[in-house]
KETORVEX-133442 format. One record per residue (C-alpha): residue number from 1; y, x, z. Coordinates in nm, 4 decimals. Layout:
// residues N
- NUM	Y	X	Z
...
//
This chain:
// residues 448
- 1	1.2635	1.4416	0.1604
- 2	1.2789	1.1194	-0.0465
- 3	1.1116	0.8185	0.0288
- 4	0.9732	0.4975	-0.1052
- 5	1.0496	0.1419	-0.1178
- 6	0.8273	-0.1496	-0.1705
- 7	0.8935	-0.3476	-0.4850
- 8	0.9025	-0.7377	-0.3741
- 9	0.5631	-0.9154	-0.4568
- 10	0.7884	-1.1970	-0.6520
- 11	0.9110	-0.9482	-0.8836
- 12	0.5853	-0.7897	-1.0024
- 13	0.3424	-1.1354	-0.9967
- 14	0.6005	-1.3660	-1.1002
- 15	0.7733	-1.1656	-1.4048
- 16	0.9903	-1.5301	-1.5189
- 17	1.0881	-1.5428	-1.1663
- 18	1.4779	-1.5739	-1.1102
- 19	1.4238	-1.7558	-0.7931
- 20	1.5216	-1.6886	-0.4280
- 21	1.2667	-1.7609	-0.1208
- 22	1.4551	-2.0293	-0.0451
- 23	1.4517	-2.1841	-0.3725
- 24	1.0624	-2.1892	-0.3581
- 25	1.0725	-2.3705	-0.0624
- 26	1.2694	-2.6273	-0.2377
- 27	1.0556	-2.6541	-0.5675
- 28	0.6661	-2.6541	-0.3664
- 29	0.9037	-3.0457	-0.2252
- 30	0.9703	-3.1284	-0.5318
- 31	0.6830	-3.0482	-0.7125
- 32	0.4555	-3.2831	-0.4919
- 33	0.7475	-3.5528	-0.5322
- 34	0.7147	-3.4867	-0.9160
- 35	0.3390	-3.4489	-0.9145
- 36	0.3197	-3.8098	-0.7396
- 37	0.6029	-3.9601	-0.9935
- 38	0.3744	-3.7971	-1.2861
- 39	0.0795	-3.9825	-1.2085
- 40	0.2602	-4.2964	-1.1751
- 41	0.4601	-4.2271	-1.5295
- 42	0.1706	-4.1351	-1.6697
- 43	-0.0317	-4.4410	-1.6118
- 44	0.2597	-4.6445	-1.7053
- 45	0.2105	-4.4610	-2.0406
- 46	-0.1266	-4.4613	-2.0707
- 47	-0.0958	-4.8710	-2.0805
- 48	0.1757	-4.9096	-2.2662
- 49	0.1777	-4.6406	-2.5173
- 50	-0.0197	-4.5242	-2.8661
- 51	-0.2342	-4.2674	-2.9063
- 52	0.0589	-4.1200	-3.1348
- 53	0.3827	-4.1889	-2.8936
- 54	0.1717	-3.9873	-2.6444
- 55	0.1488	-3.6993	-2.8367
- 56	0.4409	-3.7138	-2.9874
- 57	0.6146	-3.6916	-2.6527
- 58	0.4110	-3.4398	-2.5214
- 59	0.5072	-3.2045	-2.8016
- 60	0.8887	-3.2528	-2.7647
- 61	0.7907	-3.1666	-2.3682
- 62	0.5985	-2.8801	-2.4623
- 63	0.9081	-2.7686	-2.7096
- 64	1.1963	-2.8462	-2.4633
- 65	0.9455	-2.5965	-2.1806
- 66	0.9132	-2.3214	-2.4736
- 67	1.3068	-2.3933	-2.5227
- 68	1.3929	-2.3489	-2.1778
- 69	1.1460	-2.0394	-2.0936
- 70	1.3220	-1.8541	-2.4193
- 71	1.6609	-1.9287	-2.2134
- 72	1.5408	-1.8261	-1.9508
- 73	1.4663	-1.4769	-2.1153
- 74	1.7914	-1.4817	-2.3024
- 75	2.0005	-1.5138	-1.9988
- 76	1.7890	-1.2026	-1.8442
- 77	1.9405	-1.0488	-2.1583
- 78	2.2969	-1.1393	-2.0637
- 79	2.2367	-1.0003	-1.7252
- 80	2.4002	-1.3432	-1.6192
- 81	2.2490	-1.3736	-1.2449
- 82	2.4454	-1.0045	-1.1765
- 83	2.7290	-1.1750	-1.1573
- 84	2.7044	-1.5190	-1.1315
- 85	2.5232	-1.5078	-0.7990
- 86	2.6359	-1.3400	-0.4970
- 87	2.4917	-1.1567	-0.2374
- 88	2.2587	-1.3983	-0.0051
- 89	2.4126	-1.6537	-0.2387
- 90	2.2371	-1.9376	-0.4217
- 91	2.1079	-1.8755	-0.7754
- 92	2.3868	-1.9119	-1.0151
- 93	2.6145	-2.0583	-0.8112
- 94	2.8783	-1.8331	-0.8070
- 95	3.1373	-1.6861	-0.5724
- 96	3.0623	-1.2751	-0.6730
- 97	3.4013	-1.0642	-0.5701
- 98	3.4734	-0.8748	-0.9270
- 99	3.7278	-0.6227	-0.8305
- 100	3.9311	-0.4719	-1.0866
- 101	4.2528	-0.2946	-1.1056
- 102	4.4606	-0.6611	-1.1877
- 103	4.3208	-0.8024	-0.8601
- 104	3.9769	-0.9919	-0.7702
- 105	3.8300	-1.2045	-0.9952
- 106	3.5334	-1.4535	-0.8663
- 107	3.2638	-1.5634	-1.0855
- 108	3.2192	-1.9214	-1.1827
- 109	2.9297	-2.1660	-1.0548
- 110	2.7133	-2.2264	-1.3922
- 111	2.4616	-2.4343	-1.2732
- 112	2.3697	-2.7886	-1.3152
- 113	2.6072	-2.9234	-1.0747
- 114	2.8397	-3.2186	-1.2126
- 115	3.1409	-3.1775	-1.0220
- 116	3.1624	-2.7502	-0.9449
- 117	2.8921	-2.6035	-1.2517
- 118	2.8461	-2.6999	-1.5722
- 119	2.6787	-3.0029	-1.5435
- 120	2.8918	-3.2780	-1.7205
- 121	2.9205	-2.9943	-2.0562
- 122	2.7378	-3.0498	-2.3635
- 123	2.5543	-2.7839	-2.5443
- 124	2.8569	-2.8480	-2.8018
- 125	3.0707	-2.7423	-2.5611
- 126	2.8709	-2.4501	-2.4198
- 127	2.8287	-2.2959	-2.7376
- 128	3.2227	-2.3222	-2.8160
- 129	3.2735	-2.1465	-2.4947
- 130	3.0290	-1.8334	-2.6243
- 131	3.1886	-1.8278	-2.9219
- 132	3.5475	-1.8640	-2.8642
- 133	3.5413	-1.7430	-2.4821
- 134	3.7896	-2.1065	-2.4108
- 135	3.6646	-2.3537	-2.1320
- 136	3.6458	-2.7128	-2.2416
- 137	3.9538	-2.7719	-2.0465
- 138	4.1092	-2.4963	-2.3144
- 139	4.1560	-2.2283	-2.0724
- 140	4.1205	-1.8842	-2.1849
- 141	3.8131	-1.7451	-1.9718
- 142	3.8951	-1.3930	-1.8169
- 143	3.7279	-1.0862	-2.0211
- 144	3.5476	-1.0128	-1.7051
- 145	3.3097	-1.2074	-1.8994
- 146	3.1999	-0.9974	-2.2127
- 147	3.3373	-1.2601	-2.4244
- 148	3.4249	-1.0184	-2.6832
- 149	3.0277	-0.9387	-2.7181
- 150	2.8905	-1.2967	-2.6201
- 151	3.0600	-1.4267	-2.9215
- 152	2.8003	-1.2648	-3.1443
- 153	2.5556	-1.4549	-2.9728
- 154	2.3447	-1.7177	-3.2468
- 155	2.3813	-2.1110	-3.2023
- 156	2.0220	-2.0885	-3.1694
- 157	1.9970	-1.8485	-2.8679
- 158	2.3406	-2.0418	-2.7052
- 159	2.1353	-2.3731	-2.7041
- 160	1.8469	-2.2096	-2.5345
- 161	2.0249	-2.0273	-2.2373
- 162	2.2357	-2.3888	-2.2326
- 163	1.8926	-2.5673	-2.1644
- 164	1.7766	-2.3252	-1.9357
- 165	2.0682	-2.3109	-1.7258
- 166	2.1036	-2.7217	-1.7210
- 167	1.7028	-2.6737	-1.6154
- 168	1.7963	-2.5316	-1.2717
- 169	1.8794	-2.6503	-0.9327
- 170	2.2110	-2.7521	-0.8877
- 171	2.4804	-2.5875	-0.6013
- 172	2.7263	-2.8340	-0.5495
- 173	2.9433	-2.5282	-0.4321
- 174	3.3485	-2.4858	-0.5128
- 175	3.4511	-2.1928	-0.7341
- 176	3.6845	-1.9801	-0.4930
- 177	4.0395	-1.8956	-0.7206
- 178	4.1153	-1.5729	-0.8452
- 179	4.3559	-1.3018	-0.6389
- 180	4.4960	-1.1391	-0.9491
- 181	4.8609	-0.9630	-0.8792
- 182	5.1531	-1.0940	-1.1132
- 183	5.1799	-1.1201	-1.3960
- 184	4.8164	-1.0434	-1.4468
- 185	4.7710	-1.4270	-1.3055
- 186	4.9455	-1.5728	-1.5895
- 187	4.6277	-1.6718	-1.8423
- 188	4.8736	-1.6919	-2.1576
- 189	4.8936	-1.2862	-2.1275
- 190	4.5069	-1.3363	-2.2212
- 191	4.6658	-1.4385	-2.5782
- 192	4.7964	-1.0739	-2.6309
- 193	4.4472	-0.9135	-2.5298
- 194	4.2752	-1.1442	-2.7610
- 195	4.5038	-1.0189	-3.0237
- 196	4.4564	-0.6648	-2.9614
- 197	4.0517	-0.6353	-2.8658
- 198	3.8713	-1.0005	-2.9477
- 199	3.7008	-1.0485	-3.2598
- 200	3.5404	-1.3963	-3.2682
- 201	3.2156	-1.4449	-3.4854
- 202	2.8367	-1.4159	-3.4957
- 203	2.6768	-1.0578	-3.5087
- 204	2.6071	-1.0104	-3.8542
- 205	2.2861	-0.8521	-3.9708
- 206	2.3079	-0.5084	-4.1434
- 207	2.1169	-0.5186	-4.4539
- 208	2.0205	-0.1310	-4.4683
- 209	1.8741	-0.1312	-4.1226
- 210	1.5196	-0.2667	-4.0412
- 211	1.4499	-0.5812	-3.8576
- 212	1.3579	-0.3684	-3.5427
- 213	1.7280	-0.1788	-3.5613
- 214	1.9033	-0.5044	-3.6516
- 215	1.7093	-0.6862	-3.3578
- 216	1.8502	-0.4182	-3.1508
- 217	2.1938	-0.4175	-3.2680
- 218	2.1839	-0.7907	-3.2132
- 219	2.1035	-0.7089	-2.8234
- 220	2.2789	-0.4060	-2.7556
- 221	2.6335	-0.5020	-2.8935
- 222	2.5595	-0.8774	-2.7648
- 223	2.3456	-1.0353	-2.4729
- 224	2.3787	-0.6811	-2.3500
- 225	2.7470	-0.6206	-2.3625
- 226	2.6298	-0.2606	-2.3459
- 227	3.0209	-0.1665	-2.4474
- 228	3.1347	-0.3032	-2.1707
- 229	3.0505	0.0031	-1.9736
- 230	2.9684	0.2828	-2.2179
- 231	3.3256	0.2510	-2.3597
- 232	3.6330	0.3348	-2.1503
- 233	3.8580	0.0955	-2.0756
- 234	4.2372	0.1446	-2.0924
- 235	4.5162	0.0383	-1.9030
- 236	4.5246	-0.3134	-2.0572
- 237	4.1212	-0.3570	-1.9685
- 238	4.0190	-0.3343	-2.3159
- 239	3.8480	-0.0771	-2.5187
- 240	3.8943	0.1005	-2.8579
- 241	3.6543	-0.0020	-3.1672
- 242	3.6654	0.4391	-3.2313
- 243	3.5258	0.5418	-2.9071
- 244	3.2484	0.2611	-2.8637
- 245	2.9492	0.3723	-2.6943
- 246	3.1212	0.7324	-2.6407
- 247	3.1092	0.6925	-2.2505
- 248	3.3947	0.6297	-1.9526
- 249	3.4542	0.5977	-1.6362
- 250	3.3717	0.2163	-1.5287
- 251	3.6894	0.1469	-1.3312
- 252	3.6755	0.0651	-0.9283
- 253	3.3228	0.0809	-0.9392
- 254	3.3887	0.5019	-0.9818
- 255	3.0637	0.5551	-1.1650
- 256	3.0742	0.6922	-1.5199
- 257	2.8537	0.5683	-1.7914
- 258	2.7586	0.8220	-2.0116
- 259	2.8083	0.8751	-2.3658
- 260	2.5107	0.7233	-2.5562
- 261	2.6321	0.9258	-2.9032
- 262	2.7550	1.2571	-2.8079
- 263	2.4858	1.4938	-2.6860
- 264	2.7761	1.6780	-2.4910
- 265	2.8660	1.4259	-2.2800
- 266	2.5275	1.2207	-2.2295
- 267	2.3772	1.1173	-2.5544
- 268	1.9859	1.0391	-2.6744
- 269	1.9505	1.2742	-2.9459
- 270	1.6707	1.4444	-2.8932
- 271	1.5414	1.1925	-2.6394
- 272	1.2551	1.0188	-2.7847
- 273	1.1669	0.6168	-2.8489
- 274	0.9200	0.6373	-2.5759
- 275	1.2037	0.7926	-2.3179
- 276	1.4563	0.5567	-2.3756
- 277	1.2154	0.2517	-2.3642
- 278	1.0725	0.3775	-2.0055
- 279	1.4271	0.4399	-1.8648
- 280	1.5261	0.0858	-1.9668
- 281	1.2172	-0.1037	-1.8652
- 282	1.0745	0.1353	-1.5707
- 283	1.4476	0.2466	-1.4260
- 284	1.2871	0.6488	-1.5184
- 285	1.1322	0.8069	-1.7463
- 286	1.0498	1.1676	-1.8073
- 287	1.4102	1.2603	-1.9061
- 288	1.5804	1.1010	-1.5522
- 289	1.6365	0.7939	-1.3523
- 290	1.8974	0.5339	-1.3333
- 291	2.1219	0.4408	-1.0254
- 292	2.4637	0.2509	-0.9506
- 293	2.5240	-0.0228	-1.1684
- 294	2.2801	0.0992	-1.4396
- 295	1.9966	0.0467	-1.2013
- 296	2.1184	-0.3186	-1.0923
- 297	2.1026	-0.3791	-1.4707
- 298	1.7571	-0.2798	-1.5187
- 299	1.6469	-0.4575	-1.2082
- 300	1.7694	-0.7905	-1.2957
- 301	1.7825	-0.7799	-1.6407
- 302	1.6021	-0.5058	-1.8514
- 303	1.2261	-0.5083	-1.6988
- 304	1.1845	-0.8614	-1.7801
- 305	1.2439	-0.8280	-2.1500
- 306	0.9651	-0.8081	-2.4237
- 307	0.8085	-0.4553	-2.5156
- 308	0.9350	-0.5601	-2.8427
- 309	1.2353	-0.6325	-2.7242
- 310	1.3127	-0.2694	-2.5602
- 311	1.1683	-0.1343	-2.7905
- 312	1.3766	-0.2556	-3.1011
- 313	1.7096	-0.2087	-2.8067
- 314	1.5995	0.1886	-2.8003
- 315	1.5179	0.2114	-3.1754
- 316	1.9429	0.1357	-3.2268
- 317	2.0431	0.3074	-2.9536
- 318	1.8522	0.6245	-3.0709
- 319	2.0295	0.5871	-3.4638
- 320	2.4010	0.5756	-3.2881
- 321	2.5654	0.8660	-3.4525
- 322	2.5793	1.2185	-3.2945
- 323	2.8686	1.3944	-3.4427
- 324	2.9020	1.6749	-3.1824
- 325	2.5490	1.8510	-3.0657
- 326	2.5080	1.9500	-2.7193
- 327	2.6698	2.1863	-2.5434
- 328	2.5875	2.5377	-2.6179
- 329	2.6744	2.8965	-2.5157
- 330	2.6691	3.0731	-2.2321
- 331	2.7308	2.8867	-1.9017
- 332	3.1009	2.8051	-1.7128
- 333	3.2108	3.1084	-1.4914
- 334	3.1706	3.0237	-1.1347
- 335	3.3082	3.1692	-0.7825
- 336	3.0558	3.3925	-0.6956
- 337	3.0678	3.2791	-0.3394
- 338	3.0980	2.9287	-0.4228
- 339	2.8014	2.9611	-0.6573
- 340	2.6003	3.1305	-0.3814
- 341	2.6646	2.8797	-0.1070
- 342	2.5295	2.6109	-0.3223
- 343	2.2134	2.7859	-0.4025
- 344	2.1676	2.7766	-0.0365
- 345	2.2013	2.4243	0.0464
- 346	1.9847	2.3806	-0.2708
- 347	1.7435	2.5856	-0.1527
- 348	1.7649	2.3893	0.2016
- 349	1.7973	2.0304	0.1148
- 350	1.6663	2.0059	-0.2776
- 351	1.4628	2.2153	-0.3720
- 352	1.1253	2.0738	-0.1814
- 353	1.1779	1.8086	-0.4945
- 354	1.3636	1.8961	-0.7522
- 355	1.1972	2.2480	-0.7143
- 356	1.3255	2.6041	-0.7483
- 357	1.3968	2.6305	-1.0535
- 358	1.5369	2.3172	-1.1058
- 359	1.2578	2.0865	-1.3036
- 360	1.1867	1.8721	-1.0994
- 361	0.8745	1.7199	-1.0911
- 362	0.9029	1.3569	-1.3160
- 363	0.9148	1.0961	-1.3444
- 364	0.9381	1.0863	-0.9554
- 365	1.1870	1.3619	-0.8798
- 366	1.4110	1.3972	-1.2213
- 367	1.4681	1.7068	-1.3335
- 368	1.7927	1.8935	-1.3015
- 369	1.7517	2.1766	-1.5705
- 370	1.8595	2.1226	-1.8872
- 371	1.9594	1.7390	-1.7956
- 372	2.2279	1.5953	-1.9699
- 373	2.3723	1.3657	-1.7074
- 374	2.4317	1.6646	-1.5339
- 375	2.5764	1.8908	-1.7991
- 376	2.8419	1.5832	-1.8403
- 377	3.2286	1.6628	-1.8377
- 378	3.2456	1.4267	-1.5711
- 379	3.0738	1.5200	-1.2411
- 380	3.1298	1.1791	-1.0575
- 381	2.8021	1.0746	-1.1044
- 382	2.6060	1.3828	-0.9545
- 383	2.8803	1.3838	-0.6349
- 384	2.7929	1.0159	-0.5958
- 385	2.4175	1.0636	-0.5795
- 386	2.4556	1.3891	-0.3225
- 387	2.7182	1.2045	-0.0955
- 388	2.5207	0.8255	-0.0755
- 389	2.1814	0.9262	-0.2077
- 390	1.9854	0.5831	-0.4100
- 391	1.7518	0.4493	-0.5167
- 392	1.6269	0.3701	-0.8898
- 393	1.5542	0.0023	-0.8922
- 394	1.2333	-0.1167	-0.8053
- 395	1.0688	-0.2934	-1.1436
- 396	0.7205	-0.4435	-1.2501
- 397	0.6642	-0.0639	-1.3934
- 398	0.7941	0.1341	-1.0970
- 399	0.6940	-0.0847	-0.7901
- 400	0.7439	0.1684	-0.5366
- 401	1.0800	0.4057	-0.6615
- 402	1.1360	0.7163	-0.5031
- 403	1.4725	0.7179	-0.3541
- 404	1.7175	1.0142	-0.3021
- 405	1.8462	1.0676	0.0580
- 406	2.2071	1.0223	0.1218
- 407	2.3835	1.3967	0.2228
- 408	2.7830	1.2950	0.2934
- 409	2.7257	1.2522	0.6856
- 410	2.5054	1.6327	0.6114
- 411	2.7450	1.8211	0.4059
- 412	3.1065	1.9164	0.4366
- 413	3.3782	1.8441	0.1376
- 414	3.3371	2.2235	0.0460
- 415	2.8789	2.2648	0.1110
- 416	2.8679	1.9252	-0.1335
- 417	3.1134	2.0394	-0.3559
- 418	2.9202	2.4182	-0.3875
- 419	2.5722	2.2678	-0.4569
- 420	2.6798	2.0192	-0.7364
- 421	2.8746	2.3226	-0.8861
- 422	2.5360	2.4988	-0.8440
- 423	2.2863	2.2023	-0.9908
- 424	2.5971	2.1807	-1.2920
- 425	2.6253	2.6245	-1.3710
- 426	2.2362	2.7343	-1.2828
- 427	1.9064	2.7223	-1.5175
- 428	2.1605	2.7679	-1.8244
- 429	2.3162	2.3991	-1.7646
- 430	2.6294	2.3767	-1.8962
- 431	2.8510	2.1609	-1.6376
- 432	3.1725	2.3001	-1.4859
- 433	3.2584	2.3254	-1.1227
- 434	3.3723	2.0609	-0.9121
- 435	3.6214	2.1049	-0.5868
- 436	3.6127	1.9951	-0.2666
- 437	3.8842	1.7620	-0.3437
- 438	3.6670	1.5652	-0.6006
- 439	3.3759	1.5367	-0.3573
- 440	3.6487	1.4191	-0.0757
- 441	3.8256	1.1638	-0.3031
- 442	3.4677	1.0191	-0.4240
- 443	3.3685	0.9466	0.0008
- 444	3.6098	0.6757	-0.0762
- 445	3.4358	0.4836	-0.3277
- 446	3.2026	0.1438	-0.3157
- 447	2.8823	0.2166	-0.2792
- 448	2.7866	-0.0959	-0.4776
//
């Protein structure tokens, strides 16, 4: 059976909301301090001032709050609270465990703060550190930061997530070193990476495309860093301009984004405008549902951008070329035993949702026929979902998610690895069969 979570209250009446419980605490003091020191300012003002200097100033306040609330959108775009904030942490302050296969990198504090954040940098500065992905200091900054997709970001939209940022409550907290293994600890090696896989310079708009597409473009391949997961990284951590977008394994984390051009390995091609935007926004859609990191990406980032917004982020995604098709012919030949012992724990501990036949019944319970993420070459992401079960995250459009049940304390290495072969071979789906030695090597992996 799956069951339900409650979407927090904050996140579906407060929709600009970035804020912890604590935090609000903290800003219902300050407000009456600043209420108080309002009135007083304000009938200093009123005494002092012109008609004109009044409304003057209130116009730059009412532009520097417009300013701010667009940075505060744009750094929803950049996903920047995923990983500058860690768990039970303070907003932006820092201290998230990045593991990759170098070591463990720890994000930076970014807030206000004048001795740990960013408080003593000038937008100048800021916006040299987007572009060029250098410190102040000079330091080459780690491409755990999408630095080689932040640098298409526009002076414009730089200033505005600078403002923001400088606009919240500072965390005088320390920024915890890396624990990178040698010689992955020496920064100057960062000089050959940058060589090989960082291009530095605005996005440039593509004439032939609409505003919508180019809109798109300018949020996919930038705030987004999209590529940073949908394109496999090699040995050095970097990625190939050829297969962009054409899916990979995201490393340590073990779950595999999908291609978002090939129909045979993922793809949207014959997903429609309306499909993608709902899966982006709403974390499902009639087509499937997200989980792992995809679903931490629409919770903190994707639900709280504009209709328009989505919208023109689908319209590009949907034009990426499809040079292969989906797959076709008849299905992979399975162990007739193997195939039968799946369609019994199926038939025990799916089908009551996902039905008999394998439909499904969405958007709550996604259907398995004919889906693409399960037709993939790579079968780590339906072995993931059957061993630890999830949830799709809980957004403004999808308050109360459905969650799958996790099965690895249920099934043996062999029952888990039988139904996925099953879900993967029956209803025409075109997957291949996994073994009990991928189900037993994926028990191992982070559930985060």
């Amino acid at each position: 059976m799956r069951n339900r979570i409650s979407h927090p209250a904050s996140c579906v009446l407060e929709p600009r909301s970035l804020y912890v419980s604590s935090r609000r605490v903290f800003e219902r003091a300050t407000a009456i301090v600043t209420f108080v020191a309002g009135i007083a300012a304000s009938m200093f003002v009123c005494s002092t001032a012109s008609a004109e200097t009044r409304q003057a100033a209130s116009a730059d306040a009412n532009t520097r709050s417009g300013i701010i609330a667009r940075g505060e959108c744009l750094a929803r775009a950049g996903d920047c609270i995923a990983c500058h904030t860690a768990p039970r942490g303070k907003l932006f302050a820092g201290g998230l465990a990045m593991e990759t296969p170098f070591g463990t990198l720890y994000s930076p504090n970014i807030t206000p703060d004048p001795q740990y954040g960013i408080g003593r940098w000038s937008k100048d500065e800021f916006f040299r550190m987007m572009r060029t992905g250098k410190s102040p200091d000079g330091k080459l900054i780690y491409p755990a930061m999408p630095i080689a997709q932040y640098t298409k970001v526009t002076r414009e939209d730089s200033d505005a997530i600078y403002a923001y940022l400088q606009s919240i409550v500072p965390v005088p907290q320390p920024n915890r070193p890396h624990e990178l293994r040698f010689p992955f600890n020496q920064r100057e090696l960062l000089i050959g990476w940058r060589t090989l896989y960082f291009r530095e310079g605005a996005y440039q708009p593509n004439p032939t495309r609409s505003v919508e597409w180019n809109r798109g473009a300018y949020l996919v391949e930038g705030l987004g860093h999209c590529t940073m997961c949908h394109t496999r990284i090699n040995m050095l951590g970097g990625s190939s301009r050829s297969e962009e977008f054409a899916g990979g394994l995201i490393p340590v984390q073990q779950w595999y984004a999908p291609s978002l051009t090939s129909d045979k390995d993922g793809g949207l091609g014959d997903w429609s405008i309306k499909d993608i935007v709902d899966l982006l926004q709403a974390g499902l859609s009639e087509r499937g549902a997200v989980y792992g990191p995809m679903a931490e990406v629409t919770y903190h980032s994707l639900q709280y951008l504009s209709d328009d917004d989505v919208k023109a982020m689908a319209i590009y995604l949907k034009a990426l070329p499809d040079n292969k098709g989906r797959k076709s012919g008849p299905p992979a030949a399975t162990d007739t035993k193997v195939f039968a012992r799946g369609a019994q724990v199926y038939s025990d501990k799916c089908a009551v949702c996902h039905g008999a036949n394998g439909k499904g019944n969405a958007p709550k319970y996604p259907p398995l026929a004919s889906n693409q993420s399960i037709e993939m070459d790579s079968a780590v992401n339906p072995i993931r979902i059957v061993l630890n079960g999830g949830f799709p995250p809980g957004t403004r459009r999808n308050p109360e998610p459905y969650g799958m049940p996790p099965f690895a304390q249920e099934l043996s290495d062999d029952d888990a690895a039988a139904v996925v072969t099953y879900i993967r071979t029956a209803w025409g789906n075109h997957g291949l069969p996994v073994t009990a030695k991928e189900v037993n090597e994926l028990r191992k992996a982070p559930l985060r």
